[in-house]
C-alpha positions in Angstrom: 231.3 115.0 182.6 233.2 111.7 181.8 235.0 112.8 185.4 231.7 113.2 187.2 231.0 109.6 186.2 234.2 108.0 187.1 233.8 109.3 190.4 230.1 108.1 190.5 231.4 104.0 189.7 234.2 104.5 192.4 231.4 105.7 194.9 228.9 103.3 193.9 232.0 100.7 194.6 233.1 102.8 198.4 229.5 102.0 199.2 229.0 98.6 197.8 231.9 97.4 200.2 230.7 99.6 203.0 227.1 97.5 202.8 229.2 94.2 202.6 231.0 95.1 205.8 228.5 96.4 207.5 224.7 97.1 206.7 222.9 99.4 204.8 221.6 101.1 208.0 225.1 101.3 209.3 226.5 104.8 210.1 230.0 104.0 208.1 227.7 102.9 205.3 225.7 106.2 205.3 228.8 108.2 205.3 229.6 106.6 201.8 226.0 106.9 200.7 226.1 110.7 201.4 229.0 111.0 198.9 227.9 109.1 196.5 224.1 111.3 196.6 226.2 114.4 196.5 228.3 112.6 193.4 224.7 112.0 191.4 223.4 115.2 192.3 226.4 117.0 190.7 226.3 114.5 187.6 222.5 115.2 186.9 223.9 119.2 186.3 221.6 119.7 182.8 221.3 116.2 182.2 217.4 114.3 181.5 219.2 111.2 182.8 222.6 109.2 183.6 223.1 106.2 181.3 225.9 103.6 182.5 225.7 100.4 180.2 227.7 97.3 180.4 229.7 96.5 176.9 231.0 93.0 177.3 232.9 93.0 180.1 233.1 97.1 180.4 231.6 99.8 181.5 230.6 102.5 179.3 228.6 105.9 179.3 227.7 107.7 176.5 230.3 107.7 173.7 233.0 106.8 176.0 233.9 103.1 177.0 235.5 103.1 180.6 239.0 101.1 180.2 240.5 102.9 182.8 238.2 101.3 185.3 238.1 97.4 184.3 240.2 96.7 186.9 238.7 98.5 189.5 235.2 98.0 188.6 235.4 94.3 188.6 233.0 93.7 191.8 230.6 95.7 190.0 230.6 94.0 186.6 230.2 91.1 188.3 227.3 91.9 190.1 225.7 93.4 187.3 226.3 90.4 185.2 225.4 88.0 187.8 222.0 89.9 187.5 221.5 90.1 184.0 222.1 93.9 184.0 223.5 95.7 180.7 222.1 99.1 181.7 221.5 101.1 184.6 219.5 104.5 184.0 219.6 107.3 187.0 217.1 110.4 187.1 217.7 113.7 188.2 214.7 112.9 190.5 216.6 110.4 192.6 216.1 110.9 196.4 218.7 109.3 198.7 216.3 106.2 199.7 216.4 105.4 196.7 220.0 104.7 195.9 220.1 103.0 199.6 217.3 100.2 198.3 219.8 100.5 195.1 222.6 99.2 196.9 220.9 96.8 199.1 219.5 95.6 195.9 222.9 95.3 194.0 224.2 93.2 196.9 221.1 90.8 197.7 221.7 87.2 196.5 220.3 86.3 193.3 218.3 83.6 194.4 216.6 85.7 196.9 215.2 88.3 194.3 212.2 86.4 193.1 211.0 88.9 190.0 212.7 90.3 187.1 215.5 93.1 188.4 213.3 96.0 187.7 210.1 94.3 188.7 211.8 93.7 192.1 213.2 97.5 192.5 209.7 98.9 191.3 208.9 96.8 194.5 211.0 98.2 196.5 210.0 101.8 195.7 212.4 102.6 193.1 211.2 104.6 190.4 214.1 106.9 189.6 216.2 104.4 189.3 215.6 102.1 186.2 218.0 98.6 184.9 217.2 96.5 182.5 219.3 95.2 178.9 220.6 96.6 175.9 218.6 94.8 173.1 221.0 94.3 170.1 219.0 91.9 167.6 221.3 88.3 167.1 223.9 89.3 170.2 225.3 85.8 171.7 224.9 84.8 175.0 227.8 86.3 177.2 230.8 83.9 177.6 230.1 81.9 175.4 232.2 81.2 172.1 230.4 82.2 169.4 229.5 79.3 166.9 228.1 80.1 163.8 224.6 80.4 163.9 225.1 82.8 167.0 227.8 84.8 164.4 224.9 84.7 162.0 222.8 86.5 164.0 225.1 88.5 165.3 226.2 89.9 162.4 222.7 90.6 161.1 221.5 92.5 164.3 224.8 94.5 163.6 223.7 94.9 160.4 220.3 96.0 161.1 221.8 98.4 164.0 224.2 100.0 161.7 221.0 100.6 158.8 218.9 102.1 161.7 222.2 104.6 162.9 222.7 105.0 158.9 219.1 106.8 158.4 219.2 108.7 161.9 222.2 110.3 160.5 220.6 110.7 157.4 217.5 112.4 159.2 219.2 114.0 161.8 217.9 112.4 164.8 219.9 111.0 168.1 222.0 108.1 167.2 221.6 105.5 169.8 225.0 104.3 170.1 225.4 102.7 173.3 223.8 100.0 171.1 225.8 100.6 168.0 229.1 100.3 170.0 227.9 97.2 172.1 227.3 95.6 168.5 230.5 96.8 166.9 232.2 95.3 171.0 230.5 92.4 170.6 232.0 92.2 167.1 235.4 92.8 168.0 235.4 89.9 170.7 234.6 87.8 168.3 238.0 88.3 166.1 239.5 87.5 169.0 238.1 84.0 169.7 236.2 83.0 166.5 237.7 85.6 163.8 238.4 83.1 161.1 234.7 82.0 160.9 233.2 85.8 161.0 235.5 86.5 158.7 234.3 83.1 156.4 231.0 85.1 157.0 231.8 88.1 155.6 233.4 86.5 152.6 229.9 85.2 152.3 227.9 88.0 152.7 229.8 90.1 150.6 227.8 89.1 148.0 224.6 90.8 149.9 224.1 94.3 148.1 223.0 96.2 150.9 224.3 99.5 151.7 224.2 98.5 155.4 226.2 95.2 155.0 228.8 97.2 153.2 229.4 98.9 156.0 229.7 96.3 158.6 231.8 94.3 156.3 234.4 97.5 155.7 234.0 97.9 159.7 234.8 94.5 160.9 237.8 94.5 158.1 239.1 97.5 159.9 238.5 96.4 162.9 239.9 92.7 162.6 243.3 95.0 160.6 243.5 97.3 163.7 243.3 94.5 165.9 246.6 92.8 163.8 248.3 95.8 164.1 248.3 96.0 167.7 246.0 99.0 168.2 244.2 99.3 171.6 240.9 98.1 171.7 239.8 101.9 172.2 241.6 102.6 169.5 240.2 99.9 167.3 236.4 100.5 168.4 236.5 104.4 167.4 238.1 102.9 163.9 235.2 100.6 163.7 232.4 102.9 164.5 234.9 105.5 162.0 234.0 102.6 158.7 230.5 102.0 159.7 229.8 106.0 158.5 232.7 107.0 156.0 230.2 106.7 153.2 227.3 108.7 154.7 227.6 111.2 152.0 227.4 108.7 149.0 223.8 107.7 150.2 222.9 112.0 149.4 223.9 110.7 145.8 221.4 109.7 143.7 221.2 105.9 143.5 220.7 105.8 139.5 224.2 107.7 139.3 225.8 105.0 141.7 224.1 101.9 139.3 224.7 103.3 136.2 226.5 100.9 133.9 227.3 103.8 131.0 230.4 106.3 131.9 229.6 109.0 134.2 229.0 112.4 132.5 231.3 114.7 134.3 228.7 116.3 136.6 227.7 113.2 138.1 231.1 112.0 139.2 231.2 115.7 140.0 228.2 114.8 142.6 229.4 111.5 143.4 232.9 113.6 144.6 230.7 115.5 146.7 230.1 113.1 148.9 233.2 113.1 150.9 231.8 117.0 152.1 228.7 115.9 152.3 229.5 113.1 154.7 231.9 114.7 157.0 229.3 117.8 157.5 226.5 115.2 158.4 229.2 113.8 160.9 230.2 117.0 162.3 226.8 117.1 163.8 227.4 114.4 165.5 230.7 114.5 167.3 229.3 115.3 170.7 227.7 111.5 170.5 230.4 109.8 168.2 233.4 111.6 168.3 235.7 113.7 166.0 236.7 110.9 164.0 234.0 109.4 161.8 233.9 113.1 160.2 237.6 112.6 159.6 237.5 109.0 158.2 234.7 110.3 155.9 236.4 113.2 154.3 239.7 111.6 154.3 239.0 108.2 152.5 239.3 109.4 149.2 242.7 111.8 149.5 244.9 108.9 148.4 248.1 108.2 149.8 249.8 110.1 147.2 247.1 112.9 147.3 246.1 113.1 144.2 242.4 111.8 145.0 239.2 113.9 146.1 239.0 116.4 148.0 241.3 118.8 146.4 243.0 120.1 149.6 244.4 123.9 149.7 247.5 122.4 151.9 248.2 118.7 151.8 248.7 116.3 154.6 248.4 112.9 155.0 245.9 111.0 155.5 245.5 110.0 159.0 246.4 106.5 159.9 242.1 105.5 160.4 241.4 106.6 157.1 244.2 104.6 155.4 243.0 101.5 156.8 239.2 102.2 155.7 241.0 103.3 152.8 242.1 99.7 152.3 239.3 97.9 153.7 236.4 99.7 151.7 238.2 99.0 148.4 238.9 95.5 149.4 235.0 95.1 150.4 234.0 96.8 147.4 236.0 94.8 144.8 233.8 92.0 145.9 230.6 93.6 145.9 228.3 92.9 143.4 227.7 95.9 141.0 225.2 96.5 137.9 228.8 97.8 136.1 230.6 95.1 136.9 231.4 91.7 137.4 232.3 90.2 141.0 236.0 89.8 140.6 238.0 86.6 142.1 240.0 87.0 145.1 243.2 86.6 143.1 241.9 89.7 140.5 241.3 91.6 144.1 245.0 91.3 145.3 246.3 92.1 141.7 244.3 95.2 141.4 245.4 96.5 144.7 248.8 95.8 144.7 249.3 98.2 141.2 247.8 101.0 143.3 250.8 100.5 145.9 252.3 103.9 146.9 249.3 105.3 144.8 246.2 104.9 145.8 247.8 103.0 149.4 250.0 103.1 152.1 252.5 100.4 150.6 253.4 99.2 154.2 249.5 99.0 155.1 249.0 97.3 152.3 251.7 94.6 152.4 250.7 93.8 156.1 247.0 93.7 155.2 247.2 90.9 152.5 249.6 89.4 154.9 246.7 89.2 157.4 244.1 88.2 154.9 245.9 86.3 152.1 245.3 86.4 148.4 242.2 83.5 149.0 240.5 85.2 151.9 239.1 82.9 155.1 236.2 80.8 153.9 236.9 81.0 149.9 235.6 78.0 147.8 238.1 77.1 145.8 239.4 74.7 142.9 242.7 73.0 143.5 244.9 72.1 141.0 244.2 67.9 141.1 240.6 68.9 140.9 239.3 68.6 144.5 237.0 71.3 146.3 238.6 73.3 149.2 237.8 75.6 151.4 240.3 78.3 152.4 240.5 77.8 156.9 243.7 80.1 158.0 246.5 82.5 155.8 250.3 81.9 156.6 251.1 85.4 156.9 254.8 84.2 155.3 253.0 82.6 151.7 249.7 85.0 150.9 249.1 82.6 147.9 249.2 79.6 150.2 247.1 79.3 152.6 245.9 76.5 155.0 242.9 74.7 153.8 240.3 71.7 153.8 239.2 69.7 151.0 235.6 69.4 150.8 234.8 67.4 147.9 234.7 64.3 147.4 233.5 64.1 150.9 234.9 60.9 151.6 238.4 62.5 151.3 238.8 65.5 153.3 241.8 66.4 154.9 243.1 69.8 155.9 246.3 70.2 154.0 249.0 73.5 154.7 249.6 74.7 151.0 252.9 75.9 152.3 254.3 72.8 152.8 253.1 71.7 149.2 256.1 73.2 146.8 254.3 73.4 144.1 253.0 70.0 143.9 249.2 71.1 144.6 248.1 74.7 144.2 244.5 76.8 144.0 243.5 77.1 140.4 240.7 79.6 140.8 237.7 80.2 143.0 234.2 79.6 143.1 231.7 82.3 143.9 229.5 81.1 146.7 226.5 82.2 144.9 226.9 80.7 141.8 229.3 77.6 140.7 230.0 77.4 144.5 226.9 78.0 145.7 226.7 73.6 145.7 229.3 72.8 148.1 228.1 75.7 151.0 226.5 73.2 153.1 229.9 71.1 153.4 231.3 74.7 154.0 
């Protein structure tokens, strides 16, 4: 299928520069026209419709993002952008005409179309043919860098996208991910130009106990760790899509089992085990939409790097490398959730308790390079410095995890961004402050 629609972009393409070179009533244009019909027809084989979105600045159909094409595509990204297109949805219905006013369409100057893009094809006569955007709650406007009300907003649509794929799952209906993977794409632009203030935002919103932002939060982690490790951006979308489900299963536990504050009897961790199976056969239901490996990641996150976690397996293996780093991430994100059976532990405590599970519960090399990516005081901690000044924590030196680059924030009249590394001693973080409590004072100067 995937085939079928490659061939139907490099047709649409063929024709779009047969129009430009000649017209759309030219015979050289026709010729291209009739290949590209014969392309749709053989596309629409058992399908309701065709679905060809725009993720950034790809194309994408179905589960599958089209990298292989970003080059080639270009004339029609732009085009699409140009018009304000994210999605262009094709019928089985389509007659020839049709994808001739298409094309004529695609290639009319903007400021000749003088109604919406669907409005004007409706005009035209097209009704099989349909365009239009992919609404993602909070997504910034295209090209620009994000600042931080648009991250705001961008991380709560992803948030609220991720909830809404959560209990489709849950109910087993469709998944619309063409929308969950534009959020997560959106996302994972963002680490590339304004990482260090989404991260500060997770370190935030952390504190938020909802399933949902759990999930985003463990996602964009392993996202942002891919990215550091030099995955492909495939790569690192299919791990991010991968975190936003590994805990499916938990949510089929009962919710007083998960917030109980006594010890577990040994049936309920028994249940709360369960969920690993649980999630991975929810998943499996779902692998013609999201792939093979969010079923993985699920079932795997709890093996252990030394194997001796949950499921008990009849022949070991390890882990595979997605589910180490969710491994990492979820544990990391979770140590700074709040829970009713424990207290929110510092960013120091974090590093401390995961560093004793090295070679146990985590890939010791993963490990070492992911707190050399995040630091001991994560991006956009409050924290106390040793001559009693306010800071906030602004970049990690990947060489000093303890000493990172920050900016004093208190007094106000003497801030200063000051490299830690450079200090030898002389000034140090104490401790921090948790941004909904002692902290929670100096977040506007944050």
């Amino acid at each position: 299928m995937l085939d079928n629609i490659e061939s139907i972009i490099k047709d649409l393409l063929s024709v779009l520069q047969m129009a430009r070179l000649y017209s759309t009533v030219h015979h050289e244009f026709m010729k291209s026209l009739d290949k590209a019909y014969v392309t749709f027809s053989a596309a629409f084989e058992g399908k309701k419709e065709l679905v060809i979105g725009l993720i950034g600045a790809e194309l994408a159909f179905e589960k599958e993002i089209l990298f292989e094409l970003d080059k080639t595509a270009g004339p029609l990204i732009s085009i699409l952008k140009n018009l304000g297109i994210e999605k262009m949805t094709f019928y089985p219905q389509l007659e020839k005409e049709e994808l001739r006013l298409f094309i004529s369409f695609l290639i009319t100057p903007k400021e000749e179309i003088k109604a919406q893009p669907q409005e004007y094809l409706q005009g035209l006569g097209v009704t099989h043919i349909t365009v239009g955007k992919i609404t993602v709650s909070g997504v910034p406007a295209e090209g620009k860098k994000a600042t931080g009300t648009d991250l705001t907003g961008l991380y709560a649509g992803s948030a609220e996208s991720v909830g809404s794929a959560i209990d489709k799952a849950l109910d087993g209906k469709q998944i619309d991910y063409l929308s969950l993977r534009l959020a997560l794409g959106d996302i994972m632009q963002s680490l590339g130009s304004s990482y260090q203030d989404l991260l500060q935002l997770v370190t935030v919103k952390r504190y938020d106990t909802k399933v949902a932002v759990h999930l985003l939060d463990v996602s964009i982690l392993s996202m942002y760790f891919a990215h550091t490790l030099g995955l492909d951006k495939e790569d690192i979308l299919d791990i991010g899509i991968a975190a936003l489900f590994h805990d499916v299963g938990k949510l089929y536990v009962s919710r007083k089992i998960l917030n109980k504050a006594a010890k577990l009897t040994e049936e309920e961790f028994s249940q709360i085990k369960s969920h690993v199976r649980t999630g991975a056969e929810i998943l499996l239901n779902y692998v013609d939409t999201l792939g093979i490996l969010p079923a993985i990641v699920a079932f795997e996150h709890h093996l252990r790097y030394d194997l001796k976690g949950y499921p008990q397996l009849a022949f070991p293996y390890k882990p595979s490398l997605p589910s180490l780093i969710v491994t990492i991430c979820d544990v990391y994100d979770a140590c700074f959730q709040r829970r009713s059976y424990k207290g929110t532990y510092p960013p120091n405590m974090v590093y401390e308790i995961m560093i004793k599970e090295k070679a146990r519960l985590f890939d010791p090399e993963l490990l070492e390079k992911f707190f050399m990516v995040m630091g001991v005081w994560p991006v956009g901690t409050i924290v106390y410095l040793s001559d009693q000044r306010i800071a906030v924590v602004r970049r990690e030196n990947t060489d000093d995890v303890f000493s990172p680059e920050i900016e004093t924030v208190f007094p106000v009249d003497k801030r200063e961004f000051i490299d830690l590394r450079k200090q030898k001693g002389s000034l140090k973080i104490e401790y921090s402050l948790n941004p909904t409590e002692e902290g929670k004072g100096y977040l506007d100067l944050v």
